[in-house]
LONU-423145 format. One line per field, with one value per residue: residue in three letters; x, y, z of N, C-alpha, C, O in turn. Coordinates in steps of 0.2 Angstrom, whole numbers. Example, Ala and Ser with C-alpha at 12.3 -4.5 7.8 and 13.67 -1.06 7.14 Angstrom:
2
torpa = c(ala|ser);
neast = c(66|64);
nnorth = c(-28|-11);
nup = c(39|35);
caeast = c(62|68);
canorth = c(-22|-5);
caup = c(39|36);
ceast = c(66|64);
cnorth = c(-16|0);
cup = c(39|39);
oeast = c(71|67);
onorth = c(-17|6);
oup = c(42|40);
***
This chain:
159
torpa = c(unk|unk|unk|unk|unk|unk|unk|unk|unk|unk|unk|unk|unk|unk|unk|unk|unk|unk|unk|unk|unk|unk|unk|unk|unk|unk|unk|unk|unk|unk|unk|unk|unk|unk|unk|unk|unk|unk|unk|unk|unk|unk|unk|unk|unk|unk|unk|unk|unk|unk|unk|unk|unk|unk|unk|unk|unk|unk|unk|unk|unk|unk|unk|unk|unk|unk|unk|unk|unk|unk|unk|unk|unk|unk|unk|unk|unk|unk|unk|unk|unk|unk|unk|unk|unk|unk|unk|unk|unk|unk|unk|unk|unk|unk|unk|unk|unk|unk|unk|unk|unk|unk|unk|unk|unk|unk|unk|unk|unk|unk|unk|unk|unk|unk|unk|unk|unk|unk|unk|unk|unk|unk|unk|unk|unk|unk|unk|unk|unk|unk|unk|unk|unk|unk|unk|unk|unk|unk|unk|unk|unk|unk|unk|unk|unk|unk|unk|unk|unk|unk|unk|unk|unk|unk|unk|unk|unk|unk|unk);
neast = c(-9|-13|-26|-23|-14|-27|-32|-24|-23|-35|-34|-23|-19|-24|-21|-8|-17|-29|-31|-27|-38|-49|-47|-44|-32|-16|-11|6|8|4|8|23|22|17|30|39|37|35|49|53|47|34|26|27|24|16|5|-5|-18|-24|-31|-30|-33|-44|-36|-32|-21|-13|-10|-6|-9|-2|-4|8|13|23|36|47|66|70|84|100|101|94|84|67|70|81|79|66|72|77|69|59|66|67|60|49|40|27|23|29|25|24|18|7|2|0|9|24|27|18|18|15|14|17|16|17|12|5|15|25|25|25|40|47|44|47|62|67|61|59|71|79|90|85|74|60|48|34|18|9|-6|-16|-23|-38|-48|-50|-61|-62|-50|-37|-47|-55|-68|-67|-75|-90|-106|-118|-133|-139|-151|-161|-175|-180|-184|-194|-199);
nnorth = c(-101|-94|-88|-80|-71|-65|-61|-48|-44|-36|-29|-22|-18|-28|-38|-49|-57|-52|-59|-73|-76|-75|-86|-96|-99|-101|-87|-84|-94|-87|-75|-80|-85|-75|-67|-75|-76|-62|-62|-70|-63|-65|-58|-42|-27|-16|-6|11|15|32|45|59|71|73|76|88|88|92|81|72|60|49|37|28|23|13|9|-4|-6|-23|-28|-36|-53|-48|-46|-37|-34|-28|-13|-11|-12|1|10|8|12|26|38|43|34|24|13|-2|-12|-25|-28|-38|-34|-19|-12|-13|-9|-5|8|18|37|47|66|80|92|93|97|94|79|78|84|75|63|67|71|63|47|46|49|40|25|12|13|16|24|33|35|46|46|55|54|57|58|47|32|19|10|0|-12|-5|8|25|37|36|40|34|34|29|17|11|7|15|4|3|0);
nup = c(60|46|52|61|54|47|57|60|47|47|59|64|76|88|100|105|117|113|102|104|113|106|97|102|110|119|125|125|114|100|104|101|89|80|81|76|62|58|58|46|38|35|39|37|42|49|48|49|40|35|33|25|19|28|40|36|26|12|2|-14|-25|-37|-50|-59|-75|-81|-94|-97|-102|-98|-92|-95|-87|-75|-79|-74|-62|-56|-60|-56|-42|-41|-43|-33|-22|-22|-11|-12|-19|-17|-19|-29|-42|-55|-70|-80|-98|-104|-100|-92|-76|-61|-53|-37|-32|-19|-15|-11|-19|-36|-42|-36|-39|-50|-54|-50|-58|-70|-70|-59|-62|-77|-82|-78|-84|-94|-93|-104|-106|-99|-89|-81|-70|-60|-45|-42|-34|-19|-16|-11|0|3|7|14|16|13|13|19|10|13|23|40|39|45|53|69|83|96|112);
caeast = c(-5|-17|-31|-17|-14|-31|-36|-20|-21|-38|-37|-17|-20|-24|-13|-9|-19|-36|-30|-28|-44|-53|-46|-43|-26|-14|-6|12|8|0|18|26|19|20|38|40|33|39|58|51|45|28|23|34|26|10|3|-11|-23|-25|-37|-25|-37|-45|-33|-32|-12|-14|-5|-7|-6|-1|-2|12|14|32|39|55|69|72|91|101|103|92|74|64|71|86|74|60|74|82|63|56|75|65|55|41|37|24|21|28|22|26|12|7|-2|3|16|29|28|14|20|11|21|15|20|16|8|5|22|31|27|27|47|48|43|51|69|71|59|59|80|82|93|81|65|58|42|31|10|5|-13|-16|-29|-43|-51|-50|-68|-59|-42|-37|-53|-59|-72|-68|-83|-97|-110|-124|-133|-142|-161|-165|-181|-181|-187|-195|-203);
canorth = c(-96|-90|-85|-76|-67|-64|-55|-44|-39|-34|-23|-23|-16|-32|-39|-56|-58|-53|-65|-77|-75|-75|-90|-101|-102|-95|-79|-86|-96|-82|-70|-85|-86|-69|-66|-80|-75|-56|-66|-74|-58|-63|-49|-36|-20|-11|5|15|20|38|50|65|77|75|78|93|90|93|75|71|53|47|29|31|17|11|4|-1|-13|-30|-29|-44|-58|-49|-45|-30|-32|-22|-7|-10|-10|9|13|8|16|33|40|45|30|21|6|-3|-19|-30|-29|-40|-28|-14|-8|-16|-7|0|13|22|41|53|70|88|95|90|99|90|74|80|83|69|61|70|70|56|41|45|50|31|19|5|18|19|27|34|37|48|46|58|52|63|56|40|30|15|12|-7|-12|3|15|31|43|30|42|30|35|23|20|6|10|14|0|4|-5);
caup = c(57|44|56|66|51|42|61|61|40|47|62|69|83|90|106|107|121|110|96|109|117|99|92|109|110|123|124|123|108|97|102|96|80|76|80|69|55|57|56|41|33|33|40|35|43|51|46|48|35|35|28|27|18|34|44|35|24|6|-3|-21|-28|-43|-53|-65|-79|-85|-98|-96|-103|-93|-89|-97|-83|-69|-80|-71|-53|-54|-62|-50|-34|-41|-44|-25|-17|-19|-4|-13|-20|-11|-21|-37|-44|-60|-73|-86|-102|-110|-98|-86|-67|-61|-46|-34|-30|-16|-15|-8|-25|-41|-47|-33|-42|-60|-55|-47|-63|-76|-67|-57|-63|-83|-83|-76|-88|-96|-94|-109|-106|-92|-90|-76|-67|-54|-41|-40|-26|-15|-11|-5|1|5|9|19|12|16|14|17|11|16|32|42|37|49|59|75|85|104|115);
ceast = c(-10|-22|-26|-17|-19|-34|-30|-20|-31|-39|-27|-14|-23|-19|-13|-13|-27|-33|-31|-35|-49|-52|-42|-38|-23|-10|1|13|8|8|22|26|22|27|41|41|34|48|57|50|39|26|27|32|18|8|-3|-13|-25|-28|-33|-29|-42|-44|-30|-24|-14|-8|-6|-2|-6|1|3|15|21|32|46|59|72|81|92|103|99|84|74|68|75|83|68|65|75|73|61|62|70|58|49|37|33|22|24|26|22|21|11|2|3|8|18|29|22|18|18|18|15|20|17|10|9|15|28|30|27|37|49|48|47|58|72|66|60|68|80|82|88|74|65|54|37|24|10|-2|-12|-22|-32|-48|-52|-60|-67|-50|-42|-42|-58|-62|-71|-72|-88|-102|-118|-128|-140|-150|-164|-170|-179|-186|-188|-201|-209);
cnorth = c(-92|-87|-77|-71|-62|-58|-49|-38|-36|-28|-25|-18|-21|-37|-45|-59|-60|-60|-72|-81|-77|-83|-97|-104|-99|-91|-81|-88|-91|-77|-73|-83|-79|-66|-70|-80|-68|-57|-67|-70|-60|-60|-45|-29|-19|-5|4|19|28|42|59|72|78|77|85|95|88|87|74|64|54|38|31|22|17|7|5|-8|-15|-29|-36|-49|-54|-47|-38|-30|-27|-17|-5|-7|-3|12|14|11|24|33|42|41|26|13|3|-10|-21|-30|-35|-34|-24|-9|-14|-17|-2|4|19|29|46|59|76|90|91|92|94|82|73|79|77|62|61|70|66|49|40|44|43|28|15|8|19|24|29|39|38|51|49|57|59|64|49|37|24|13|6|-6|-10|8|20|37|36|35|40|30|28|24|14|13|9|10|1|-2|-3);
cup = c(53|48|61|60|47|49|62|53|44|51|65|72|89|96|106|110|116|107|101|110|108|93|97|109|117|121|121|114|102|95|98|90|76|74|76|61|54|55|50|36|29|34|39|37|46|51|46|44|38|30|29|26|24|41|43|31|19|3|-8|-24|-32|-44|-58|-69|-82|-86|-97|-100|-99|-96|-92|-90|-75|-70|-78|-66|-53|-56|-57|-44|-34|-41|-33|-19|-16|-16|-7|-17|-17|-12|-28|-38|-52|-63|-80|-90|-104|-104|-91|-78|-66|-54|-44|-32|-24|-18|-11|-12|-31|-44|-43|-36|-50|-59|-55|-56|-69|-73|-62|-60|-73|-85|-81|-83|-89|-94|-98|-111|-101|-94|-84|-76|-61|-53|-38|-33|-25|-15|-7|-4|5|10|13|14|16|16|14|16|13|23|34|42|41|53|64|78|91|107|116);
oeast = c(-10|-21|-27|-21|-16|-36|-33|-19|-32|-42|-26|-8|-25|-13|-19|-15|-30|-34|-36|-37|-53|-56|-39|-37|-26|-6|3|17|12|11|24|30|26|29|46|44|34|52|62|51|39|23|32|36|14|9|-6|-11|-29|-27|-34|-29|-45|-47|-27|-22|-18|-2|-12|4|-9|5|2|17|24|31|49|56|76|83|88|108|100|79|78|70|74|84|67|63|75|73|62|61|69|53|44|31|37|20|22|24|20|16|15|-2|9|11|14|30|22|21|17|23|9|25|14|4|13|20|34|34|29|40|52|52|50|61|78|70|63|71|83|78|85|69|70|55|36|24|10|-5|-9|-26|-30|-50|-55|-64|-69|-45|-46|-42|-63|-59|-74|-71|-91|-103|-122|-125|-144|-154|-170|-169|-177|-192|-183|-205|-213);
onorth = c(-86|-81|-71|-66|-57|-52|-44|-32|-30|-24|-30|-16|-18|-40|-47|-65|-65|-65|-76|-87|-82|-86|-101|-110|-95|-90|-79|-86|-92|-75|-71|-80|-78|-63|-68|-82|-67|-54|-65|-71|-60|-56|-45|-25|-22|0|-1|25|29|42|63|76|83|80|88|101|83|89|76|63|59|35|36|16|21|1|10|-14|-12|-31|-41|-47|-57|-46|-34|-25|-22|-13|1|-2|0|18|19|12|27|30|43|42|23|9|6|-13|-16|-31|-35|-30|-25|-4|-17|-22|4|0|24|27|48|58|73|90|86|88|93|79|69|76|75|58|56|67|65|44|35|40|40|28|14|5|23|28|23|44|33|55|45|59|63|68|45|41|23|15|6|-3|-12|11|20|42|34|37|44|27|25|28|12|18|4|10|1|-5|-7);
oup = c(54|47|63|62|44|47|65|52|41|50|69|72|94|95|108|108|116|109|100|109|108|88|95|108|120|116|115|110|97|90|93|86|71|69|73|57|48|52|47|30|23|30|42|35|42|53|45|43|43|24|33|30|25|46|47|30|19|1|-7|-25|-35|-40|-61|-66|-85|-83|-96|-100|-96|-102|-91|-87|-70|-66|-78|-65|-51|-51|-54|-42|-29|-38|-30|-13|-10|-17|-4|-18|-13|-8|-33|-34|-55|-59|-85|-86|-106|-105|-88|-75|-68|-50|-48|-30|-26|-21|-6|-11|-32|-47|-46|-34|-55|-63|-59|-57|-72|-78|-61|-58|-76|-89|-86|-87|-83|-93|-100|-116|-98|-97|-80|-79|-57|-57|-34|-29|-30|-14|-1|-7|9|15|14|10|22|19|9|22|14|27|31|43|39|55|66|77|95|105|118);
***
């Protein structure tokens, strides 16, 4: 199961069959597993990494830091779930340190996440307080470099 998983969080575009074939098992087995484990919500979803500004569509990230007060009898979660409900949120997460939730936000332009900010995440009940970092530019993106500007300096070898 691990191995199933380490070749899919790697390239998942992967068809049972290669997995299969890579890790000497049969085809059948391999669908198994995975539909198993998508039941299970160990895997919970496949996407593809995209280079937008290459693709030529102007998006604009943001880390945004929140402080907030923990709800009597359910802590952060019920704040985190009203948080991760909106669509432009791409990521929230639990922090320990000087603030609560870190939350990734896309948008269009800066100003479509500046609103975003100021009228729907700071106005939220038990937000106390909010720090936005807008991403200036990417170099890696879950464990992909995207501009590798390193060019290849092996010597050509001839016969």
């Amino acid at each position: 199961m691990k191995e199933i998983l380490e070749l899919l969080e790697g390239n998942a575009r992967l068809t049972p069959g290669q997995i299969a074939t890579m890790l000497g098992m049969e085809e059948g087995e391999v669908t198994r597993i995975i539909k198993e484990m998508e039941e299970k919500k160990v895997i919970l979803g496949y996407y593809t990494l995209v280079n937008w500004e290459k693709a030529g569509e102007e998006k604009v990230s943001a880390l945004i830091e929140v402080k907030i007060s923990p709800q009597r009898e359910v802590g952060f979660d019920a704040v985190a779930e009203r948080i991760y409900r909106f669509p432009e949120v791409k990521t929230v997460r639990l922090m320990s340190g000087a603030y609560d939730l870190a939350v990734m936000v896309e948008g269009q332009n800066l100003k479509e996440v500046a609103n975003f900010v100021a009228q729907k995440l700071a106005s939220l009940d038990n937000v106390l307080s909010t720090t936005t970092h807008f991403v200036l530019k990417t170099y890696k993106n879950q464990g992909v470099i995207v501009e590798d500007g390193e060019e290849d300096r092996r010597l050509v070898v001839t016969p």
